[in-house]
C-alpha positions as CSV (number, residue, x, y, z in Angstrom):
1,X,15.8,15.5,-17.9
2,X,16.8,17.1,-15.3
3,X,14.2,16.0,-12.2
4,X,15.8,17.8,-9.3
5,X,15.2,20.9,-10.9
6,X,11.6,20.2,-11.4
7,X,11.2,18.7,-8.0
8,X,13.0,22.1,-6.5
9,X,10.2,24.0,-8.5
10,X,6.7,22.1,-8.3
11,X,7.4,20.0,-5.2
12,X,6.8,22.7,-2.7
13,X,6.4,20.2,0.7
14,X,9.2,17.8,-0.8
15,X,6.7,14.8,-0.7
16,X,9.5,12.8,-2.6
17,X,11.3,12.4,0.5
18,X,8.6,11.3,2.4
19,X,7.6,8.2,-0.7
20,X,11.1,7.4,-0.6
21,X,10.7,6.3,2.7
22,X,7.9,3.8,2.4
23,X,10.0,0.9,3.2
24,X,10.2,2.1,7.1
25,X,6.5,2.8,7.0
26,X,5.8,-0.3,5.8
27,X,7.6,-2.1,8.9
28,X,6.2,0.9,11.6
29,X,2.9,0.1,10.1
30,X,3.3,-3.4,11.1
31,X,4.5,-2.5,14.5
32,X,1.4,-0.3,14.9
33,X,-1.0,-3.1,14.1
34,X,1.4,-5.0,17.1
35,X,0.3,-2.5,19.5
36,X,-3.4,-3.6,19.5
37,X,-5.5,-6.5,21.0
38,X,-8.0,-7.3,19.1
39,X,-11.0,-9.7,20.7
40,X,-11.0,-13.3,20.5
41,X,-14.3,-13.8,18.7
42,X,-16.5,-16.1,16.0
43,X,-16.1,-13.9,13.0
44,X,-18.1,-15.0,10.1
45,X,-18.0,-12.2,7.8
46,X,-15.5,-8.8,7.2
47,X,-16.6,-5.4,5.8
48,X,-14.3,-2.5,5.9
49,X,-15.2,0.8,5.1
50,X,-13.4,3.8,3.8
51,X,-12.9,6.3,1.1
52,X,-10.3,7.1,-0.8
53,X,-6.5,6.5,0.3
54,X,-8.3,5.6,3.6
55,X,-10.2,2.7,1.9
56,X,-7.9,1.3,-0.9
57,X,-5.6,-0.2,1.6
58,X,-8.8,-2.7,2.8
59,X,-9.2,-3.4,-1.0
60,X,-5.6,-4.5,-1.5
61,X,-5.6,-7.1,1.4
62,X,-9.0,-8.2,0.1
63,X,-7.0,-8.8,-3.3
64,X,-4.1,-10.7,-1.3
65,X,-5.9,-12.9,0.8
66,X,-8.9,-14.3,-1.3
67,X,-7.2,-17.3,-1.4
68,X,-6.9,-18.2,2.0
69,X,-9.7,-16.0,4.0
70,X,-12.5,-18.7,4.4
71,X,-14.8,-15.9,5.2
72,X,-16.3,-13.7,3.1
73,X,-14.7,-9.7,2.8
74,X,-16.3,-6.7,1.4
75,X,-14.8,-3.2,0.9
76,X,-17.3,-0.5,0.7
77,X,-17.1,3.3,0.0
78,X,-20.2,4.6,1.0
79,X,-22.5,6.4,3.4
80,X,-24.3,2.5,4.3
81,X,-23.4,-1.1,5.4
82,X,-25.2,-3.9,3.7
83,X,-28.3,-5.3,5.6
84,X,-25.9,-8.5,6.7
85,X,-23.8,-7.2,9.3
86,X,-24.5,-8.4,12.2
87,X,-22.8,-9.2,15.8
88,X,-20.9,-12.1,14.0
89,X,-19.0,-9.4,11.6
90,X,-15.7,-7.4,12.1
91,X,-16.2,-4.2,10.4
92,X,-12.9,-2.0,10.1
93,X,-13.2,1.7,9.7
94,X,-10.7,3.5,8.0
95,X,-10.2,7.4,8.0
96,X,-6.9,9.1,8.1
97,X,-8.3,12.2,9.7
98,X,-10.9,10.6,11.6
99,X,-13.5,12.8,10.1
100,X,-14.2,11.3,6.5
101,X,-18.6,11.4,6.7
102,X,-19.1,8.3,5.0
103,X,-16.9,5.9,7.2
104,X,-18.5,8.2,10.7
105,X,-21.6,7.1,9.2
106,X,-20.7,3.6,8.7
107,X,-18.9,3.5,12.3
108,X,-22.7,4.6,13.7
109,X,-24.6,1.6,11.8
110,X,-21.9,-1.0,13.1
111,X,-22.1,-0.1,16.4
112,X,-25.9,0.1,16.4
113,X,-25.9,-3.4,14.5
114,X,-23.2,-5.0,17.5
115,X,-20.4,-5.8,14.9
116,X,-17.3,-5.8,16.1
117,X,-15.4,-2.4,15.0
118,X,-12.0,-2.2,14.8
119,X,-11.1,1.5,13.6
120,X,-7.9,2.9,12.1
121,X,-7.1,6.3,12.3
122,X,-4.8,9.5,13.0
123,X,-7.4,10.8,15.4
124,X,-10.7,13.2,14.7
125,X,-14.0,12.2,15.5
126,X,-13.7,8.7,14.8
127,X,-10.9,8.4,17.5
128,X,-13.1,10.0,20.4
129,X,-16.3,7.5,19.3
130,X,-14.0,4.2,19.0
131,X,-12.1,3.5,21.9
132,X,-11.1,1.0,23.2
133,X,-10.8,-0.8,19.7
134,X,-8.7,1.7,17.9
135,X,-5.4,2.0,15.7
136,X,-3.8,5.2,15.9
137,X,-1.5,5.7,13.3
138,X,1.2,8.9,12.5
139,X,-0.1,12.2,11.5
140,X,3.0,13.0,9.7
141,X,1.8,11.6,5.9
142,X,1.4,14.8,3.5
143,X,-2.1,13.2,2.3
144,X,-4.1,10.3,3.2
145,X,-2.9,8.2,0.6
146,X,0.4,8.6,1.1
147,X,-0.3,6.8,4.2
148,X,-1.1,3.3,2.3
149,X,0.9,1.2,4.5
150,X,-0.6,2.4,8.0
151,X,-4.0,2.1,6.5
152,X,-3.3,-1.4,4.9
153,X,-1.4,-3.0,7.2
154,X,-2.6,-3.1,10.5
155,X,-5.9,-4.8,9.7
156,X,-3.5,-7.8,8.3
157,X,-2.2,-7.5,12.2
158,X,-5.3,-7.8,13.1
159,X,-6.9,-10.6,10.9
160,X,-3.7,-12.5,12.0
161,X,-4.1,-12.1,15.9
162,X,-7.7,-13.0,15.1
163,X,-6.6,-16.3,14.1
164,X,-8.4,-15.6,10.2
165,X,-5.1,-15.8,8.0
166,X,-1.6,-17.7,8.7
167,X,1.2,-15.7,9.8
168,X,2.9,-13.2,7.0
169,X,6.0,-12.7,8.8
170,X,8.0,-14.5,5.9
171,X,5.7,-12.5,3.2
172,X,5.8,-9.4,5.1
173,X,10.0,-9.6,5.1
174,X,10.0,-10.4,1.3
175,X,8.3,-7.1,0.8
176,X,10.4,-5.1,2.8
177,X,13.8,-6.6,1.1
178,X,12.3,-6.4,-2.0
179,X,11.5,-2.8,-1.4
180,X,15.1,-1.8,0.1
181,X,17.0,-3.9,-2.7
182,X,15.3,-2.7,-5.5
183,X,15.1,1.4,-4.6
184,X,17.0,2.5,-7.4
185,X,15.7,0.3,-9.6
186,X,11.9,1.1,-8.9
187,X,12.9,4.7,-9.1
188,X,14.6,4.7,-12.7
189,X,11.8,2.9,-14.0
190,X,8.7,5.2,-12.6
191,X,11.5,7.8,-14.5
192,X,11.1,6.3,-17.6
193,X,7.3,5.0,-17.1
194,X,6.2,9.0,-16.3
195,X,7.8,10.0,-19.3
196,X,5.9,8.0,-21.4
197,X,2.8,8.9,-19.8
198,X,3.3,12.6,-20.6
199,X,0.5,14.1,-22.6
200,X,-1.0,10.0,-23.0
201,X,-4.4,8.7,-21.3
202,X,-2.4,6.1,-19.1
203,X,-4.6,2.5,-19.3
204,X,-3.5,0.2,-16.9
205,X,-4.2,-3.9,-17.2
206,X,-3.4,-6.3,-14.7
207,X,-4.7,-10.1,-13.6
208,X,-7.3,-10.3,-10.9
209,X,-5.5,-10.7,-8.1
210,X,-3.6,-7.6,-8.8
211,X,-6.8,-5.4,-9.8
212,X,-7.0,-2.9,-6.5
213,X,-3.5,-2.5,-7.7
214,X,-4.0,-1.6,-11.2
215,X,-6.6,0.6,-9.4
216,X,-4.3,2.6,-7.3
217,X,-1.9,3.2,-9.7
218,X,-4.7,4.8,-12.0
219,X,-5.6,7.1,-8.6
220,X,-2.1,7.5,-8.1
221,X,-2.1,9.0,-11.6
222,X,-5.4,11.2,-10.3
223,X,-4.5,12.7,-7.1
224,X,-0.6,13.6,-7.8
225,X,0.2,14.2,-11.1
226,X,-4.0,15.4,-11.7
227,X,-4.2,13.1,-15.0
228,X,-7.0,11.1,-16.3
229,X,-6.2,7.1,-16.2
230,X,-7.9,4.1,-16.8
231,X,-7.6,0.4,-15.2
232,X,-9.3,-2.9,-16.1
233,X,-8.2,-6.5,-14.8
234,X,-7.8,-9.9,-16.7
235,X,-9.1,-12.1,-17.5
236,X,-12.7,-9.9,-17.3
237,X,-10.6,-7.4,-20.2
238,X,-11.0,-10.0,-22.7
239,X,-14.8,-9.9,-22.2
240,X,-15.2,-6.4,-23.2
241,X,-12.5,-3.6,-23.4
242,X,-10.3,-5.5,-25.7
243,X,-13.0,-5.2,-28.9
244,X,-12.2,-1.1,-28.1
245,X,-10.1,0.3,-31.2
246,X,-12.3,3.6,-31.9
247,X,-12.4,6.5,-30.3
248,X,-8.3,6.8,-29.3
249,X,-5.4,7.1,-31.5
250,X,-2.0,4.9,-30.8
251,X,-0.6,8.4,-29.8
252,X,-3.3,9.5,-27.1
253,X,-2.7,6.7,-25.0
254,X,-0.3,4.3,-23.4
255,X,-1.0,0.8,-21.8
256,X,0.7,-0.6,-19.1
257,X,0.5,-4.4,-18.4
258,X,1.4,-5.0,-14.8
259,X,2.8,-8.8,-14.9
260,X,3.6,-11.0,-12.2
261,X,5.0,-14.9,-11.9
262,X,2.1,-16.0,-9.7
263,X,-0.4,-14.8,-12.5
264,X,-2.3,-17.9,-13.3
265,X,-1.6,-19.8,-16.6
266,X,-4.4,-19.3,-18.3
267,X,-4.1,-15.2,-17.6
268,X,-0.5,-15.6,-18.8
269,X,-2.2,-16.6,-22.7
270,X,-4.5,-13.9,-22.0
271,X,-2.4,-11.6,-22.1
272,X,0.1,-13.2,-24.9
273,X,-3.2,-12.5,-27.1
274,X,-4.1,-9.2,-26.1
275,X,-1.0,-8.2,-27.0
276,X,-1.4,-9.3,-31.0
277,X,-5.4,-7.9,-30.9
278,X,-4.6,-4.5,-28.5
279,X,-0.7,-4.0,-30.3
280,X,-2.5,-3.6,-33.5
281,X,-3.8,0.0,-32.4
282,X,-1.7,1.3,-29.2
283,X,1.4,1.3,-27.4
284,X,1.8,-1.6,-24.9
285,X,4.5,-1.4,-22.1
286,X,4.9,-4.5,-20.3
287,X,6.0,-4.8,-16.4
288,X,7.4,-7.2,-15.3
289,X,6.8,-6.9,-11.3
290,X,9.4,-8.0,-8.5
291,X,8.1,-10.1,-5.6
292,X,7.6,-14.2,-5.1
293,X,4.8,-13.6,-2.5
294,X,1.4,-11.5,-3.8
295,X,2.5,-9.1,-0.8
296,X,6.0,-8.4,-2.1
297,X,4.7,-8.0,-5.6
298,X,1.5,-5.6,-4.3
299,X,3.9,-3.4,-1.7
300,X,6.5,-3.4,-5.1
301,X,4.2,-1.7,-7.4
302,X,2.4,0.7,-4.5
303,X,5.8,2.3,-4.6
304,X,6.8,2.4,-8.5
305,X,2.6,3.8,-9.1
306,X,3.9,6.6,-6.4
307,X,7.3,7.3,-7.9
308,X,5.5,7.3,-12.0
309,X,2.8,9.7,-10.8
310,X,5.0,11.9,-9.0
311,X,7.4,11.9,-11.7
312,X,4.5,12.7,-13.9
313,X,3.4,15.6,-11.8
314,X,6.6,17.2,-12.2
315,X,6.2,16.6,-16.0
316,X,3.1,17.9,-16.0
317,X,4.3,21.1,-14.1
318,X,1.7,20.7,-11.2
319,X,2.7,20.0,-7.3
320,X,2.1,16.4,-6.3
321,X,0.5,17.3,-2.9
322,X,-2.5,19.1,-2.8
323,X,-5.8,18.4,-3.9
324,X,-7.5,21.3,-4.7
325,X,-10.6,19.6,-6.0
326,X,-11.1,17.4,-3.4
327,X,-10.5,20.3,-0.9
328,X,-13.3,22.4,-2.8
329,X,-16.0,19.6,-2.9
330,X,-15.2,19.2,1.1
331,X,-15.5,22.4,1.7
332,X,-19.0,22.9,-0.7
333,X,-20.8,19.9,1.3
334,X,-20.0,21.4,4.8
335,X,-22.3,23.9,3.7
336,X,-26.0,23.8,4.5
């Protein structure tokens, strides 16, 4: 296969270069979230709000610190906040252009209800109405959700200087190592992953800790390479999706079962079974994911979901950038 001469056709921006380079946007992101003060302030409940690439990164961090937050922390991706926010929440709003509706519209109810907003943006309306308490981040990211890392980790910055989690530095430098050492690696294997995606509805399973993941690699699959995917998370597969064998045939689809060594013993069987009930009618590919720390392991498989769906856009003979749906539908609710 021969991928530079697809990337020199459909990759018209050259957004390869710029996912190549997610290991120094993971550590500017850091030093972004560095930048900012937040409050010192009884915080007894966390909300963050954003759509998209904009809101996945709050979704992920919910995923990798359930363990250790001892208060609660919703994601949402709507217009509205839920009736309990109040001057004792910290409510992060996410938009990369500052003007996504439904996190402007969540900003307003926050503010109205005296949470404490902390915003992260690149600038738009949401920078003008949320100074002081604001995270600019780069401008330079072909799409929102290329941006992952600024729109992720800042707010773990910020849940650290709040005093809510422990210091990541030692996680946070796994990840990065992890993500430098095994570059090559990552990228032959999103080769051989996109390949046998081609022309397959993608179903992607992973444990519960790792769901938002599983997530994102399925709208990885969406945005860039503009292919359907499905994702559903152990051990709740078991109680449902696993009786499917109708409706697909072992060569219309293609599971992938993201594993990692901190999946908990119990998931680990899980899986072992599905394997004998699902192998039956389709095509499993397992993973085996890189990473001691749930960080290392998340930022890891962030980068081989971008590297597989771009890979798979260049298969599929589309451009990996644009959006043109999502573009149109913009445009169509702008209108009165």
């Amino acid at each position: 296969m021969n991928w530079n001469k697809l990337g020199e056709k459909y990759d018209k921006k050259h957004v390869v270069s710029w996912i190549r380079k997610f290991p120094d946007q993971v550590v500017e992101s850091v030093y972004r979230g560095k930048q900012f003060s937040p409050k010192k302030k009884k915080i007894s409940k966390i909300v963050a709000c954003g759509m998209g690439g904009s809101g996945v990164g709050a979704a992920l961090l919910k995923n990798m610190l359930k363990d250790e937050l001892k208060v609660p922390f919703e994601v949402y991706n709507s217009y509205d906040l839920p009736a309990y926010v109040d001057k004792n929440t910290l409510v992060f709003c996410n938009s990369f252009s500052g003007n996504t509706e439904e996190t402007l519209n969540c900003f307003k109810q926050a503010k109205k209800k005296g949470a404490y907003v902390v915003s992260i943006t690149t600038g738009g309306k949401l920078a003008k109405m949320a100074k002081p308490n604001l995270v600019i981040i780069p401008k330079s990211s072909p799409q929102p959700r290329m941006a992952i890392s600024y729109l992720s980790l800042p707010m773990l910055v910020v849940l650290q200087k709040m005093g809510l989690i422990k210091n990541k530095s030692k996680e946070f430098n796994e990840a990065v190592f992890i993500l430098k050492k095994e570059e090559r690696q990552i990228e032959e294997l999103a080769k051989k992953l996109a390949l046998k995606l081609k022309d397959k509805l993608p179903i992607i399973y992973a444990p519960e800790e790792l769901a938002t993941i599983a997530y994102r690699f399925r709208t990885e699959i969406n945005e860039n390479a503009k292919q359907f995917a499905l994702s559903h998370f152990l051990p709740e597969q078991n109680h449902n999706e696993i009786s499917a064998s109708f409706g697909l045939k072992r060569k219309d689809c293609e599971i992938l079962l993201l594993r990692h060594g901190g999946e908990h013993k119990r998931v680990t069987k899980r899986f072992k079974t599905l394997k004998k009930i699902m192998g039956k009618h389709y095509n499993l590919t397992e993973i085996n994911l890189k990473g001691k720390s749930l960080m290392a392991t998340t930022f890891y498989t962030l980068q081989l979901a971008a590297l597989t769906s771009y890979y798979l856009a260049l298969l599929n003979k589309v451009d990996p950038e644009p959006v043109p749906s999502i573009r149109y539908l913009k445009k169509e609710l702008k209108k009165k």
